[in-house]
C-alpha positions in Angstrom: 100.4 120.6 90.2 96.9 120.2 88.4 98.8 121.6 85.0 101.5 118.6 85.4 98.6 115.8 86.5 96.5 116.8 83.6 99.7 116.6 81.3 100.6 112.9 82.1 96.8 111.9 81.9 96.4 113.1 78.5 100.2 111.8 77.0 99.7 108.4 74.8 99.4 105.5 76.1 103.0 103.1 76.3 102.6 101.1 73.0 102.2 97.9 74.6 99.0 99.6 76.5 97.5 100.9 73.4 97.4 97.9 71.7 95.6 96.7 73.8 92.8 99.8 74.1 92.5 99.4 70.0 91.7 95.3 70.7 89.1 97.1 72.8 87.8 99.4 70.2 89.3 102.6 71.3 90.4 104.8 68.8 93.9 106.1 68.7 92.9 109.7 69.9 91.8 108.2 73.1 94.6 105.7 73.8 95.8 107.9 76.7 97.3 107.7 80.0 93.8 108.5 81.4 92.1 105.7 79.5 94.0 103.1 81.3 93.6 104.8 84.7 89.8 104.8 84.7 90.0 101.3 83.0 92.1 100.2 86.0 89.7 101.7 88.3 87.3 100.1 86.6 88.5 96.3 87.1 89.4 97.5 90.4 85.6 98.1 91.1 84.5 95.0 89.3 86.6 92.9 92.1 84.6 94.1 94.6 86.8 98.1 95.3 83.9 100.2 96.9 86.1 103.3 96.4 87.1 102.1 92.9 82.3 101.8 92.3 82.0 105.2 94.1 84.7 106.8 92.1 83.1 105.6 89.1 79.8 106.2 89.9 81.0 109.9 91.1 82.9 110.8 87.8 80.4 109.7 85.4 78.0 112.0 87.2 75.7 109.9 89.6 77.0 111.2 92.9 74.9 111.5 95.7 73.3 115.0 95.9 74.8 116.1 92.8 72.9 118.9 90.6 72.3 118.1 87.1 71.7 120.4 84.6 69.0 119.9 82.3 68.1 120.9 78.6 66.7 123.7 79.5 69.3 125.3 81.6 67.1 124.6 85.6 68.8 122.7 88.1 67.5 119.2 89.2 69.0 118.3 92.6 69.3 114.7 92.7 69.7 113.1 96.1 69.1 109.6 96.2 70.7 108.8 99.8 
């Protein structure tokens, strides 16, 4: 199931679509199914979604108690709740 969720994500984007991600300034390479997801989610969160904000706040890597990895290879454990 991950194999075939990770394949649709990562097909290109319907034509219409990636017109509309170049307008945006996306390159081609990016104009992919999982582009327009997170951009959906994104609007989503900009009306107000709380589970659209947390999902974006989560997967660009400012969850709640998540570690972070540093330069030098230690562990920071960021919790911020």
């Amino acid at each position: 199931m991950k194999e075939a969720v990770e394949s649709v994500l990562s097909l290109k984007a319907p034509d219409k679509m990636k017109a509309e991600l170049k307008k945006m300034g996306f390159k081609n390479e990016d104009c992919i199914n999982q582009t327009i997801m997170v951009l959906q989610v994104f609007q989503a969160a900009c009306k107000g979604d709380i589970r659209a904000a947390e999902f974006m706040r989560d997967t660009g890597g400012e969850a709640p108690g998540q570690q972070q990895k540093e330069e030098d290879g230690s562990v920071q454990i960021i919790d911020d709740v």
